[in-house]
C-alpha positions in Angstrom: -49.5 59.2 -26.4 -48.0 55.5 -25.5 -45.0 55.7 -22.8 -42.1 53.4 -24.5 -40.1 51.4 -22.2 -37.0 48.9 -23.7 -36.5 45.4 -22.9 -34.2 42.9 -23.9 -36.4 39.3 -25.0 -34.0 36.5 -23.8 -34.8 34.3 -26.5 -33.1 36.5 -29.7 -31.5 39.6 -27.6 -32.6 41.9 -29.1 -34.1 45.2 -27.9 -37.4 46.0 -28.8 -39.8 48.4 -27.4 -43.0 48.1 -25.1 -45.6 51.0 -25.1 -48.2 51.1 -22.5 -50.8 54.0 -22.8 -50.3 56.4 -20.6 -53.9 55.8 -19.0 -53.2 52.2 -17.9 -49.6 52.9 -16.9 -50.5 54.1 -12.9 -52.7 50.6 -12.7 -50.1 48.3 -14.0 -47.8 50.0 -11.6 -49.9 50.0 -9.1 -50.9 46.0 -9.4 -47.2 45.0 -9.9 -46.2 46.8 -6.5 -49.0 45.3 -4.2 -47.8 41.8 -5.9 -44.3 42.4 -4.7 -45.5 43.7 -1.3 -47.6 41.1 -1.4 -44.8 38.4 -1.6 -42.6 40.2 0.5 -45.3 40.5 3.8 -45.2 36.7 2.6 -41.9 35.9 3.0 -41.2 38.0 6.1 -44.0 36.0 7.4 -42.7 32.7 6.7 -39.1 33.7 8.3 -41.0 34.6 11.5 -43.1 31.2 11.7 -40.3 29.4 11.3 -38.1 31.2 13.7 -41.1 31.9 16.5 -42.8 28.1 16.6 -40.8 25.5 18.3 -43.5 23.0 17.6 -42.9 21.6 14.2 -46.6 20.6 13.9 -47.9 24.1 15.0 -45.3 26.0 12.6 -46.2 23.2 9.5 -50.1 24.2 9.7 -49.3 27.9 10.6 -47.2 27.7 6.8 -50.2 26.0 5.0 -52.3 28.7 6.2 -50.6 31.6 5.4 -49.5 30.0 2.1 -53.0 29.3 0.9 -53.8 33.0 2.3 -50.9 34.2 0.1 -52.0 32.4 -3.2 -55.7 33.6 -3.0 -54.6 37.3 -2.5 -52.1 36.4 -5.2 -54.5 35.2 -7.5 -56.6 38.1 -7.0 -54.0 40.4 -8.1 -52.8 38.3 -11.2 -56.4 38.0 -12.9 -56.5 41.8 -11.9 -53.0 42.3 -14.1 -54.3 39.9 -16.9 -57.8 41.7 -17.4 -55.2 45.0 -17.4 -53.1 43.2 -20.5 -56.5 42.5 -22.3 -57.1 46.0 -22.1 -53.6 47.1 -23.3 -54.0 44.7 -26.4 -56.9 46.1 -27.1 -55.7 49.7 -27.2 -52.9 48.3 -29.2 -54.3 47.0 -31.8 
């Protein structure tokens, strides 16, 4: 059996329902919380470059690391979370 959740679609406002199957609900949840950890650890990490380097050139090529680090783990997890909505279409339809 489907789990039903509500949302509201911006675009008309009106409340329609979302089912996921029940089998592919812990995995969604589970991809959408490392992606917010994810850019959490990100931000916090940004905060402390830019607070901890005094040398502008240092803390500039510190950020392009960590931000091209952050994308490919990113990335990662979104082709991860569009394979998992290919898999709920298809149990869906």
């Amino acid at each position: 059996m489907a789990t039903t959740t509500w949302h509201r679609t911006p675009a008309d406002s009106k409340t329609l329902p979302r089912m996921y199957p029940p089998d592919l609900r812990p995995l969604l949840q589970s991809l959408l919380s490392a992606l917010v950890d994810l850019d959490f650890a990100y931000e916090r990490e940004c905060e402390k470059l830019d607070r901890g380097l005094a040398d502008n050139e240092v803390r500039l090529w510190a950020l392009e690391d960590l931000r091209q680090q952050h994308h490919t783990q990113r990335e990662s997890i979104i082709q991860q979370l569009a394979i998992l909505e290919d898999r709920i279409r298809h149990t869906m339809n």
